[in-house]
KOLMAR-453757 format. One line per 5 residues: number of its first residue (from 1); for each residue x, y, z of N, C-alpha, C. Coordinates in pm, whole numbers. Example, Ala and Ser with C-alpha at 12.3 -4.5 7.8 and 13.67 -1.06 7.14 Angstrom:
BEGIN
1) 1319,-569,780,1230,-450,780,1320,-330,780; 1285,-225,708,1367,-106,714,1290,3,787
//
This chain:
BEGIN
1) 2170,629,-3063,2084,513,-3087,1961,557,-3167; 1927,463,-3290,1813,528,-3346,1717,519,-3249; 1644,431,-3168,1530,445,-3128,1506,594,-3060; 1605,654,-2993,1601,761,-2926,1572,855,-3002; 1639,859,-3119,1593,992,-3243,1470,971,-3284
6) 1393,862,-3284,1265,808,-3337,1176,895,-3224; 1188,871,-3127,1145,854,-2976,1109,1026,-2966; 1244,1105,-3034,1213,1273,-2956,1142,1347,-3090; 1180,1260,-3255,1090,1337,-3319,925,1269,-3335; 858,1183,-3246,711,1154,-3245,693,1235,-3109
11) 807,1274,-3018,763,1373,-2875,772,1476,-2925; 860,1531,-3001,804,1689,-3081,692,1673,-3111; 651,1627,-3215,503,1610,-3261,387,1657,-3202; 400,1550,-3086,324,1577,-2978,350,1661,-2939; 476,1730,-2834,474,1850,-2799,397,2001,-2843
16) 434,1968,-3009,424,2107,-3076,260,2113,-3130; 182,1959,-3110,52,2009,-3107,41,1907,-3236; 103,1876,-3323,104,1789,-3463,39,1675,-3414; 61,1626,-3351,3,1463,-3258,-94,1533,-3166; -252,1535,-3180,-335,1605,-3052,-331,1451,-2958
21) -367,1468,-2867,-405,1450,-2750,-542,1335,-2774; -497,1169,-2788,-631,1090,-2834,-619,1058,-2945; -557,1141,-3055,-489,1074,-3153,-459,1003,-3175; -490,855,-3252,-438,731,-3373,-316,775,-3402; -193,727,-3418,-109,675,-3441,-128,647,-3597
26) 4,626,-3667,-7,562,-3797,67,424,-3753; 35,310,-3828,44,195,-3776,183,184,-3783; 229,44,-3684,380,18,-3655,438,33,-3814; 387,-43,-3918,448,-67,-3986,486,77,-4129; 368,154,-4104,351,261,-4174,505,369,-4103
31) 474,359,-3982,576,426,-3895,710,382,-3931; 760,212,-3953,904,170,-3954,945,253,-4095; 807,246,-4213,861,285,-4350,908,415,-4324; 825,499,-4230,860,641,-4243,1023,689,-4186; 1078,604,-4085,1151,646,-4055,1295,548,-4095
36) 1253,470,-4154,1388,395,-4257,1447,326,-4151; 1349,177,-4048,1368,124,-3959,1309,4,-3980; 1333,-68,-3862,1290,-194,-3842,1167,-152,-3735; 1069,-249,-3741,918,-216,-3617,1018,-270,-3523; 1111,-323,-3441,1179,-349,-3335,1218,-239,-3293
41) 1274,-174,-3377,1366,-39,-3305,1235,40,-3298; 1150,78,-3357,1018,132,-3350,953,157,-3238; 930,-8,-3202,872,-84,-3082,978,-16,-2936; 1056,33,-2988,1142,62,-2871,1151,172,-2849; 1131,257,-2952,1089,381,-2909,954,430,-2883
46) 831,338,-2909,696,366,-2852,707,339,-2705; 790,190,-2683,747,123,-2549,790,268,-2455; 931,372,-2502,1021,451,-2426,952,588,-2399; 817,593,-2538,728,717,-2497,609,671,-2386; 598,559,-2397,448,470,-2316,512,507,-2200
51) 655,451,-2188,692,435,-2030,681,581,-1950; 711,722,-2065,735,816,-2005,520,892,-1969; 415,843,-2033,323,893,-2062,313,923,-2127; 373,959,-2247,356,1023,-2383,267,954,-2475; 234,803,-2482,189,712,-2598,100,608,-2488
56) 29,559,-2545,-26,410,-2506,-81,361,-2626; -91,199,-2600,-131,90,-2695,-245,24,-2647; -328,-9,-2704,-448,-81,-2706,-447,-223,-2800; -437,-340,-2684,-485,-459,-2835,-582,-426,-2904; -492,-480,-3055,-568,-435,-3177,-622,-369,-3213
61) -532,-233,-3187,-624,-114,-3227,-514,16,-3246; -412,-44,-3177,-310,20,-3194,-224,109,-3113; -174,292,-3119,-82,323,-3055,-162,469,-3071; -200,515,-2939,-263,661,-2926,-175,745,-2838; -189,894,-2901,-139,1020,-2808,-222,985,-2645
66) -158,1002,-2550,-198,993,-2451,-254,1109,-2427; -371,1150,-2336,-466,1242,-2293,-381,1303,-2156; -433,1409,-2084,-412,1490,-2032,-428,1399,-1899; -330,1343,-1795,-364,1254,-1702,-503,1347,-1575; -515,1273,-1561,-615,1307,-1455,-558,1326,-1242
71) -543,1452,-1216,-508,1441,-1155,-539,1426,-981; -472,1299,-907,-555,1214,-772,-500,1278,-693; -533,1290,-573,-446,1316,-412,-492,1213,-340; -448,1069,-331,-512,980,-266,-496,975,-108; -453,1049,-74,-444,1094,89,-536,1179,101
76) -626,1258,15,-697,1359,40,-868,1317,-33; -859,1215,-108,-943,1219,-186,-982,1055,-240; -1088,1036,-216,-1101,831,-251,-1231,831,-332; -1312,968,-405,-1411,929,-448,-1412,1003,-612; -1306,844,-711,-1279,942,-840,-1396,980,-884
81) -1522,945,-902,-1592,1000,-998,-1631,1182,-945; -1598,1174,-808,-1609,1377,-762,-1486,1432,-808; -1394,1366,-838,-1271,1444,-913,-1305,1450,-1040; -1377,1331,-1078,-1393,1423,-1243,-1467,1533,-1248; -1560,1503,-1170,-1647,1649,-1202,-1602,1766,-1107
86) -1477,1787,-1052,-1452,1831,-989,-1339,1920,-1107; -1298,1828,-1169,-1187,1907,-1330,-1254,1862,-1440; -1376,1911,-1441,-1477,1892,-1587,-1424,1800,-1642; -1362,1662,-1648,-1354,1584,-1691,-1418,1443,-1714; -1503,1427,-1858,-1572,1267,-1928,-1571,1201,-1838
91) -1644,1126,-1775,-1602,971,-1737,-1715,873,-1740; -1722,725,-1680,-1801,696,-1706,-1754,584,-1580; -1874,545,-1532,-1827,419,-1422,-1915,304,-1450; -1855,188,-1465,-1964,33,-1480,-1917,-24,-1397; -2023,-97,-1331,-2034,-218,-1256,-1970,-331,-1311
96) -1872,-450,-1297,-1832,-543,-1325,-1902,-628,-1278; -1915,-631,-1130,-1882,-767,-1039,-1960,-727,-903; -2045,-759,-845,-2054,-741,-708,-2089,-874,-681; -2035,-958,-468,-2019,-1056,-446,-2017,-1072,-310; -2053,-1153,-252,-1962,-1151,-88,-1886,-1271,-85
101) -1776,-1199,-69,-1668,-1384,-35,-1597,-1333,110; -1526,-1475,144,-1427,-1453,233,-1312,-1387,236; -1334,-1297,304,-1191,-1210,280,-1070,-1209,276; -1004,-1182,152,-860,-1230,143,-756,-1190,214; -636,-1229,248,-590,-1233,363,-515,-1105,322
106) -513,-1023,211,-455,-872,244,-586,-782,238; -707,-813,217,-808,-717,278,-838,-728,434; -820,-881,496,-822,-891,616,-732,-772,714; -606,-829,681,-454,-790,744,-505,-584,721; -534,-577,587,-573,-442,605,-689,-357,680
111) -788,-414,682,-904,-409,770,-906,-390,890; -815,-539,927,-815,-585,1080,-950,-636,1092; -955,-770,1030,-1100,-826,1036,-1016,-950,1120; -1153,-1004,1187,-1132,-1150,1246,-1159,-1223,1157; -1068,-1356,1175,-1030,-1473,1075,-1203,-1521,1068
116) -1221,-1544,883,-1316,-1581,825,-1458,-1495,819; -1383,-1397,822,-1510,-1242,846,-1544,-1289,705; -1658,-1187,620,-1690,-1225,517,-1718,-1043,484; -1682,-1067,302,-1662,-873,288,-1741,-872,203; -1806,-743,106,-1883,-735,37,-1787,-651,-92
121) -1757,-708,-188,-1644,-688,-299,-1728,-620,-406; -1708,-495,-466,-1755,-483,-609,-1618,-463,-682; -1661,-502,-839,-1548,-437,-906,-1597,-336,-1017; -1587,-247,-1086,-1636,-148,-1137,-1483,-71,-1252; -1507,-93,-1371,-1404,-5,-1483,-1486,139,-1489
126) -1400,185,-1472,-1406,334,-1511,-1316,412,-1635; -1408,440,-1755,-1367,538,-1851,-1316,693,-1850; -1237,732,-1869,-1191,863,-1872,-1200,927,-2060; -1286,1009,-2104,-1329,1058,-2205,-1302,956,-2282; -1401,796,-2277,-1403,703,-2358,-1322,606,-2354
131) -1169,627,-2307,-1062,523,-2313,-1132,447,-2143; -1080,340,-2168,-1105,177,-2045,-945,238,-1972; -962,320,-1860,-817,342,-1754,-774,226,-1655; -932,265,-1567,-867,177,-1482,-1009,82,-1417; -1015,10,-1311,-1080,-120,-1308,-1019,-96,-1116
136) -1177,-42,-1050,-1166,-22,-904,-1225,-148,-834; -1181,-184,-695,-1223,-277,-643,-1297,-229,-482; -1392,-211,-444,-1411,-216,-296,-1454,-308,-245; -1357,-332,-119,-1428,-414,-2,-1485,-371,94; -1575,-396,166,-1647,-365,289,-1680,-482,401
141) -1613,-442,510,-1690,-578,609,-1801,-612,575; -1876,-699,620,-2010,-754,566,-2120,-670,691; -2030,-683,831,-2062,-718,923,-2127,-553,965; -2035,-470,924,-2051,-343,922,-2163,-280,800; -2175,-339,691,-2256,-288,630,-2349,-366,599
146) -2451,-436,652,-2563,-555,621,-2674,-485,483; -2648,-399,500,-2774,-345,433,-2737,-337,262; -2621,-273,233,-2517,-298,126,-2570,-422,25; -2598,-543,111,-2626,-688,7,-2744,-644,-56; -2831,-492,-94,-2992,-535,-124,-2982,-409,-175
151) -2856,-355,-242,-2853,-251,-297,-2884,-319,-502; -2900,-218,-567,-2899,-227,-704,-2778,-275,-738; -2756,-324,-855,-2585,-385,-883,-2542,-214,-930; -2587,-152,-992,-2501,-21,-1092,-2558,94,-958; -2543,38,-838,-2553,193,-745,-2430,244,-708
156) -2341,359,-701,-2291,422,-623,-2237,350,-522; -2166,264,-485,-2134,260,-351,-2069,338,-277; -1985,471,-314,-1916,514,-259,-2017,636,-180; -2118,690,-297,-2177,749,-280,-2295,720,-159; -2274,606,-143,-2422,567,-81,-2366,544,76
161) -2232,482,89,-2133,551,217,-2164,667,270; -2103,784,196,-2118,901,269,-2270,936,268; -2357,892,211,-2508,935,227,-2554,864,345; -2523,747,369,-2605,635,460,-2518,642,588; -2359,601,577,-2282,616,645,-2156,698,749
166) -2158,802,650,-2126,924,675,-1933,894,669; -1888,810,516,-1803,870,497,-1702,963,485; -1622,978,551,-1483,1069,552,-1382,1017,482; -1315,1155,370,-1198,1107,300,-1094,1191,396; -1113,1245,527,-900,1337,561,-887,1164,646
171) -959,1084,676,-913,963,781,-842,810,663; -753,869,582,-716,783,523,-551,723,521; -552,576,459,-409,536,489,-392,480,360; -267,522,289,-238,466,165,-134,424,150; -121,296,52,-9,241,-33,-29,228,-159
176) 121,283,-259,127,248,-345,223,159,-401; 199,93,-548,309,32,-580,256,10,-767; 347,-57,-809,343,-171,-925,301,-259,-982; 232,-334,-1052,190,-478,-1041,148,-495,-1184; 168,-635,-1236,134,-656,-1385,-39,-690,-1354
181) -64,-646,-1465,-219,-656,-1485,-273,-831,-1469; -386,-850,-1410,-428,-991,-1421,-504,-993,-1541; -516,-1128,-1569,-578,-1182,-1745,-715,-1107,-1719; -758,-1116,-1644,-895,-1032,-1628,-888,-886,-1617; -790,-765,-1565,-767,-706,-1592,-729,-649,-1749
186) -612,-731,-1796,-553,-698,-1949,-695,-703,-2035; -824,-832,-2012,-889,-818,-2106,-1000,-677,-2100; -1018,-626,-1955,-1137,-551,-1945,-1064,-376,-2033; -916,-390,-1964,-856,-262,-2022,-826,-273,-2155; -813,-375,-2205,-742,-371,-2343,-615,-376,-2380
191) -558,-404,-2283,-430,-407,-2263,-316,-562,-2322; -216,-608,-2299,-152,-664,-2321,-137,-742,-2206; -108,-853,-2205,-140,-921,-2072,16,-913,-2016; -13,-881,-1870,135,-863,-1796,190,-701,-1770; 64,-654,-1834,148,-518,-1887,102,-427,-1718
196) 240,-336,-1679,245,-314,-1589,148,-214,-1578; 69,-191,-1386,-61,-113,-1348,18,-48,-1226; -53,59,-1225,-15,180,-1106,-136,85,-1013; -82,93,-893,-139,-7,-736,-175,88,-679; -332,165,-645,-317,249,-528,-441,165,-454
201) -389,169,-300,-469,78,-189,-469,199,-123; -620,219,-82,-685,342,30,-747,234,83; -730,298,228,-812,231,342,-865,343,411; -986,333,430,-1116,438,533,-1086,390,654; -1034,450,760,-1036,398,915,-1135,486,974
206) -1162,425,1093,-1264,489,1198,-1178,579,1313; -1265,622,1419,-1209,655,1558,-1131,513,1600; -1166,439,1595,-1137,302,1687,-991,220,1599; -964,323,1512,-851,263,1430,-864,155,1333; -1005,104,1302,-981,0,1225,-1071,22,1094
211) -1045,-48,993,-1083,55,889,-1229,-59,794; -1261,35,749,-1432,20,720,-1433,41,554; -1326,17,475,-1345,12,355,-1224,-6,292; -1177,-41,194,-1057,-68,130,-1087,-70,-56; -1044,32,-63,-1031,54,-250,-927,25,-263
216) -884,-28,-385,-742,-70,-485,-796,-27,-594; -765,50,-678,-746,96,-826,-646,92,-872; -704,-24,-994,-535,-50,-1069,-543,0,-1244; -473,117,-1240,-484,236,-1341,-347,191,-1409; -405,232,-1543,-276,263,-1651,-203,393,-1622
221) -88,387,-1607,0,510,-1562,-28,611,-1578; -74,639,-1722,-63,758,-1811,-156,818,-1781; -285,758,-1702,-423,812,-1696,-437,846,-1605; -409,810,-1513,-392,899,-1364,-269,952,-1314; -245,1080,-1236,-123,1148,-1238,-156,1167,-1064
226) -80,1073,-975,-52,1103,-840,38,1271,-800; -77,1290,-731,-56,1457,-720,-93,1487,-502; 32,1440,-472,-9,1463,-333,23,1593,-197; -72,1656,-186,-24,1827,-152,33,1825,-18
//
């Protein structure tokens, strides 16, 4: 099948160092001329390097060498910005969103909150050496952290846990999964709307079994590399 021959000589490339790491792409159409194709079959061999980590796409902007993933132990570890500086790695964290609403019935169910508790939600994108990865969410009982509502919008929350609260990452419970990006997601990442996100849900539990924080980070595949020891 051509796409496959398309597919292993742009992964040589890359392999052998010709394609660095962050690298632009030459455009779909520059690419179909080069290889005496249609951008469909093209398209099918980018989507087949994206799927493996090799490539990603950005609306309107095009098709880049993927970077060196960043690697998580989310059973061991819930505070990315100490992993970057933990593997000298860029990053950058912004504030989106902070809010208190009623808690939705899978932060509840995960929590173990009583019906109509009320949580304290931020959302926050985080850059990895410039590229938009991924887009974190925490909840917090309200009830448990009062003080939380009178913080700065661009503070640390995670940080301000283990300072104030005395966060622990070995007391953790995780799920992962799949999920297409929401319209608000696709636009903050740059992404394509629908386009599929790595799901990781950490929950902080206590002695008493019930848990006192809930992150979801929903990452582009390629950028984070689940690494669990």
């Amino acid at each position: 099948m051509q796409y496959l021959t398309i597919k292993d000589a742009i992964e040589e490339q890359i392999e052998s160092g010709m394609l660095e790491a962050g690298q632009k792409l030459p455009s779909e159409r520059i690419l179909a001329e080069a290889f005496s194709t249609t951008r469909i079959t093209l398209r099918e061999a980018l989507n087949y390097l994206a799927l493996s980590g090799k490539v990603y796409k950005e609306e309107r902007r095009g098709w880049f060498v993927s970077k060196k993933a960043l690697a998580f132990n989310p059973l061991a570890e819930i505070d990315l910005s100490l992993v970057c500086k933990q593997k000298n790695r860029a990053y950058s964290i912004k504030t989106l969103d902070s809010k208190r609403l009623l808690a939705p019935k899978m932060v509840a169910d995960t929590l173990k909150l009583a019906p109509f508790s009320y949580v304290l939600m931020y959302s926050r994108l985080i850059m990895l050496e410039g590229r938009k990865v991924a887009i974190q969410y925490l909840y917090l009982p309200e009830l448990l952290f009062p003080s939380l509502k009178k913080i700065d919008y661009d503070s640390d929350v995670i940080e301000l846990l283990k300072e104030h609260y005395g966060l622990e990452n070995h007391n953790l419970s995780l799920k992962l999964g799949v999920v297409p990006a929401t319209e608000f997601e696709s636009d903050i990442l740059n992404i394509s709307s629908g386009s599929m996100l790595l799901d990781i849900q950490q929950s902080a539990i206590n002695n008493d079994k019930k848990g006192y924080l809930l992150q979801v980070i929903r990452c582009c595949h390629d950028a984070i590399e689940i690494k669990i020891d």
